[in-house]
N, C-alpha and C positions, 0 to 999 in steps of 0.2 A: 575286178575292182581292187582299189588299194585302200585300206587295207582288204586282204583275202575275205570273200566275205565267205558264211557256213550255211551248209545246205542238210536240213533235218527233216525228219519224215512227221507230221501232224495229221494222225490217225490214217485212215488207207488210203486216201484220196486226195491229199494235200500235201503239199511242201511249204518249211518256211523256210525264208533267206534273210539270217540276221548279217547285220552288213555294221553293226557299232554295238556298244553297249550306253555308251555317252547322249543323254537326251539333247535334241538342239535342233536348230535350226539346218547344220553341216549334214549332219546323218539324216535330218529326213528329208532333204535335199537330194543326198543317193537313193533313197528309197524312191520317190516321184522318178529320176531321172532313169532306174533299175523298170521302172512299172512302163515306161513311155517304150522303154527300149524293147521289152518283151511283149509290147501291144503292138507296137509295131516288124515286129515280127513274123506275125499271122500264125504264130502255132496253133496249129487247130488241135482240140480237144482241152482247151483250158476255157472252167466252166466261170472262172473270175478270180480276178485279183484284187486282194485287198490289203492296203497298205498301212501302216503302221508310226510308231514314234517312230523306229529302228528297223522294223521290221516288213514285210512284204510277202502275204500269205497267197500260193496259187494253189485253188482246187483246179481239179483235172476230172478228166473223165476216165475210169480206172479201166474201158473197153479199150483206150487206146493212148496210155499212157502205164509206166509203172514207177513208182519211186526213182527207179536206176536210168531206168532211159531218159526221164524228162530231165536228171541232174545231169545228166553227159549233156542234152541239148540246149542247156541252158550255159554247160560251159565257155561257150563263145560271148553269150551276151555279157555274162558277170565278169569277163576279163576284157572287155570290147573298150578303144577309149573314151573317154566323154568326152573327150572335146570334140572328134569326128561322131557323136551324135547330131540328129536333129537340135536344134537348139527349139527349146522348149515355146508355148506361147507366154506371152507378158500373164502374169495373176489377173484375177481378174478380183477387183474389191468390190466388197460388198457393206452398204451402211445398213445398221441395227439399230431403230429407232429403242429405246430402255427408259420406263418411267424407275429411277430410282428412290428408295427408302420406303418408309410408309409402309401399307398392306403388299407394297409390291417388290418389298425388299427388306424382311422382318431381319435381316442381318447387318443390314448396313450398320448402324448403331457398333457392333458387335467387332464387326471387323475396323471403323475407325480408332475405335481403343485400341483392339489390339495390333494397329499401326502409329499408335498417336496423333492420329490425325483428327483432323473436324470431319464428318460426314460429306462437306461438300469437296473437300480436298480431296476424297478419298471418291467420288464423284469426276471430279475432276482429271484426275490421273487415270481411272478406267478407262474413261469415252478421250482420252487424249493421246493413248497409243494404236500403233498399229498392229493387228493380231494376223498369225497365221495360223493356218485351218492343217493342224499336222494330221487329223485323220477323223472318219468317223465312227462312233461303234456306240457301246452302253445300251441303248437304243434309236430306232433309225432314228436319220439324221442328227446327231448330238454330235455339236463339234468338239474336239479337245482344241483349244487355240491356245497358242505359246505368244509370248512378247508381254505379260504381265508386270506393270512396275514391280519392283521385288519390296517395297514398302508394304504391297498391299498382299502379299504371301502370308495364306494361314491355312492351316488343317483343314481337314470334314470335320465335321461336327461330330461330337463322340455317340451321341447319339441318331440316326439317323432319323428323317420325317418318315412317316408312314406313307403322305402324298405329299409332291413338290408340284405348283402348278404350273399346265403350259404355257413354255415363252419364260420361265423362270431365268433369270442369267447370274449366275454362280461361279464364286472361287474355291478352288480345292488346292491345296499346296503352291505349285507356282503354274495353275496353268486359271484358264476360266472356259467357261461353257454356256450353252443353251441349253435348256429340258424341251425337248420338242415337244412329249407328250406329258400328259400328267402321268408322274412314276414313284416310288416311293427315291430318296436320294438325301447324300449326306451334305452334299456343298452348302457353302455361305450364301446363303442367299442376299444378293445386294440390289435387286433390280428385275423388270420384266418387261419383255417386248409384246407389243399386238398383231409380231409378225408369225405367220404358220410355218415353219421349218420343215416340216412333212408332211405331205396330204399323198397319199397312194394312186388316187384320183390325176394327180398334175406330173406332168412330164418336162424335165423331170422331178420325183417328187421330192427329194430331197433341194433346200433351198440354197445350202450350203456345200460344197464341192472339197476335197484334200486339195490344200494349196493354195484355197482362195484367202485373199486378207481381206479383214473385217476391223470395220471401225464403227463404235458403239456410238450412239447421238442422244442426248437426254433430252427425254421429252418432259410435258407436263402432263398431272391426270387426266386432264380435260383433251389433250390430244391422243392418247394411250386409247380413251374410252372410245374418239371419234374413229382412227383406226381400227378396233378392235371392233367396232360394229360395223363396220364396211363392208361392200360386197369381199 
């Protein structure tokens, strides 16, 4: 890869391959197109890849791998060109129904001020861009999604909630998210969906995928509620 990327050891059974330091959309573009490359691969003995803003973590099986040999066998891929890769599939988008303000978004208020905006503006500009799904982690399925107007960029909360509830949709610095489950978390809360992001049970469970784009859709309570009790 250009630039060289770095290959470090993460505890005995894992490697990571940081490939930038710069958050964005360009680096985690190599990261996806570094994960497609080494899946298709078929190295056997890696137990999963998991990817990153930047980064791209593979466990292995330490019966038939060791730090040193899977970095030499990886050396072809991480110099290999992209352009004679597979060219990737089209993203796949996905719509997020979000009743905003109110009980289901005790921040909004919060974050309008401190973008100067009105509530609805700031409403407005959320469900009006297109987000992509750089990775997932926090806990399952919880997307980090990048493409945040930069109007609407504000901290976590100094204090954190004890519980954030599921389907919360939340801005932290310049990124936004979903709380799949109820957890404790610091994000602004502006909003919430009546969609399940995780169920263990559904194949697969996670709703949201690295790489998909997601566009936010404001509902109203009365549609939130009819949702949220559906089968």
């Amino acid at each position: 890869m250009k630039p060289a990327a770095r290959i470090a050891p993460l505890g005995d059974c894992a490697l990571q391959i940081t490939l930038g330091a710069r958050l964005g959309d360009a680096t985690n573009t190599k990261v996806h197109a570094l994960a497609r490359r080494i899946r298709a691969a078929g190295l056997h003995g890696l137990r999963d890849l998991v990817p990153a803003y930047t980064t791209l973590t593979l466990h292995y099986d330490p019966q038939q791998w060791t730090h040193d040999t899977l970095g030499r066998a990886l050396t072809a891929l991480l110099t290999a060109d992209e352009d004679a890769a597979e060219a990737p599939t089209p993203a796949r988008e996905v719509c997020i129904p979000v009743c905003y303000g109110g009980e289901y978004g005790p921040d909004l208020i919060a974050v309008a001020a401190h973008a100067g905006l009105s509530a609805e503006a700031v409403i407005q500009r959320h469900a009006g861009a297109l987000y992509r799904v750089y990775f997932l982690g926090f806990t399952p399925g919880f997307p980090y999604l990048g493409g945040l107007d930069p109007r609407l960029v504000m901290a976590r909360k100094a204090t954190p909630r004890l519980l954030t509830p599921a389907g919360s949709v939340g801005i932290a610095g310049a990124q936004t998210g979903v709380y799949p489950q109820a957890t404790p978390g610091g994000w602004q809360i502006i909003g919430r969906t009546p969609l399940t992001l995780f169920d263990p049970a559904r194949a697969p469970p996670c709703l949201l995928a690295p790489d998909d784009r997601v566009r936010f859709v404001a509902i109203e309570p009365a549609a939130f509620n009819l949702e949220a009790g559906g089968p």
